[in-house]
C-alpha positions in Angstrom: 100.7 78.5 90.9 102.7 76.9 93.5 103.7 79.4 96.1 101.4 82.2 95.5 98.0 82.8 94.2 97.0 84.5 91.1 94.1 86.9 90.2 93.2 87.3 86.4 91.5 90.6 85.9 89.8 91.2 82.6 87.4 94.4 81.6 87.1 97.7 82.8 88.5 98.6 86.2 86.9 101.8 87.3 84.5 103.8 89.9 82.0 100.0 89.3 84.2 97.3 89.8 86.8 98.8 92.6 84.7 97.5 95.2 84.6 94.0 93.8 88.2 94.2 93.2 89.9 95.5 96.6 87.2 92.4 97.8 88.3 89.8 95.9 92.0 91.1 97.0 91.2 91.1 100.1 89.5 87.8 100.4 92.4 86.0 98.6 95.2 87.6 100.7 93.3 86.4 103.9 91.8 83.2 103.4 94.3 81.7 100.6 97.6 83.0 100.4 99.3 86.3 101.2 101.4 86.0 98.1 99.6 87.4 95.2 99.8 88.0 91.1 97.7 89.8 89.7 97.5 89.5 86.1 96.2 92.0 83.9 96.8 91.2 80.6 92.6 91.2 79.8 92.3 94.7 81.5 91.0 97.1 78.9 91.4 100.1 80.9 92.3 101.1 84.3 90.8 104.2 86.1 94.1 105.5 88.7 91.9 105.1 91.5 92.8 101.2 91.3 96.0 102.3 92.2 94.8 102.9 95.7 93.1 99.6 95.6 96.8 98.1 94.9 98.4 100.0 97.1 95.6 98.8 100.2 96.1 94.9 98.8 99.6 95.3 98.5 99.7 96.7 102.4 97.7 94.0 103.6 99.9 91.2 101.8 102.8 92.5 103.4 101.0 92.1 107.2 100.2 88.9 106.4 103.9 88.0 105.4 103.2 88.1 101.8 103.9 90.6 98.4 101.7 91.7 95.8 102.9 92.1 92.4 101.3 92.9 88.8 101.8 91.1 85.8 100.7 91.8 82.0 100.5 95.1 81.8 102.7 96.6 79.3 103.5 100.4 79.4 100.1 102.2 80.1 100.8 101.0 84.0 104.0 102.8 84.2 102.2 105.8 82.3 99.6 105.7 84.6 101.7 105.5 88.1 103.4 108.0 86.2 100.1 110.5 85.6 98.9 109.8 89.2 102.0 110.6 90.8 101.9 107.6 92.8 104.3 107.2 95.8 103.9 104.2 96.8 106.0 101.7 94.3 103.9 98.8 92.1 106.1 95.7 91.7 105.2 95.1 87.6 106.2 92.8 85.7 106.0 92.2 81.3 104.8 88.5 82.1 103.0 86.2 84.4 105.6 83.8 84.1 108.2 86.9 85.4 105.8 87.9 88.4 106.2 84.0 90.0 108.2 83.3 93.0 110.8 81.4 91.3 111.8 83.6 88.4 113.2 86.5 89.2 112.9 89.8 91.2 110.6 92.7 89.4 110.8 95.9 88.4 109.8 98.6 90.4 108.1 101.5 89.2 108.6 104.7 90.6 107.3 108.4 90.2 
């Protein structure tokens, strides 16, 4: 996707598939690029403890020079940043065509 990478998530993400998760994060922000998308368009649910997993990726993007932003996730990620009382901003956008570099800047969820 030009100038950043993008991570399609599809399924559950909960207490099983965290792990994989923050490592496939993790693994993308350091060996590819520090720039990431991840689109969630396929996720079926999303436990709030993924939040934390965001919020670690999203840190380690921004010591590497790079953002993390989500992309496809309609409303129940704003309900649920809402329900966890989340600090810590998730940039979100509707579309993965809205979370690339070159289109626009996102919107910023907050508490």
């Amino acid at each position: 996707m030009g100038d950043c990478a993008v991570v399609r998530v599809a399924g559950a993400i909960d207490v099983g598939t965290l792990t994989t998760l923050a490592g496939e994060l993790h693994h993308v922000i350091t060996t590819k690029l520090p720039r990431l998308v991840v689109d969630l368009r396929r996720v079926t649910r999303m436990e709030a403890a993924a939040l934390e997993v965001f919020a670690e990726a999203h840190d380690l993007a921004v010591e590497h020079g790079g953002w993390l932003r989500a992309s496809g996730a309609g409303q129940w990620l704003g309900d649920l940043l809402r329900a966890a009382h989340t600090v810590q901003p998730l940039d979100h956008y509707p579309t993965l065509a809205e979370a690339l570099p070159a289109y626009r800047p996102g919107i910023i969820s907050r508490p």
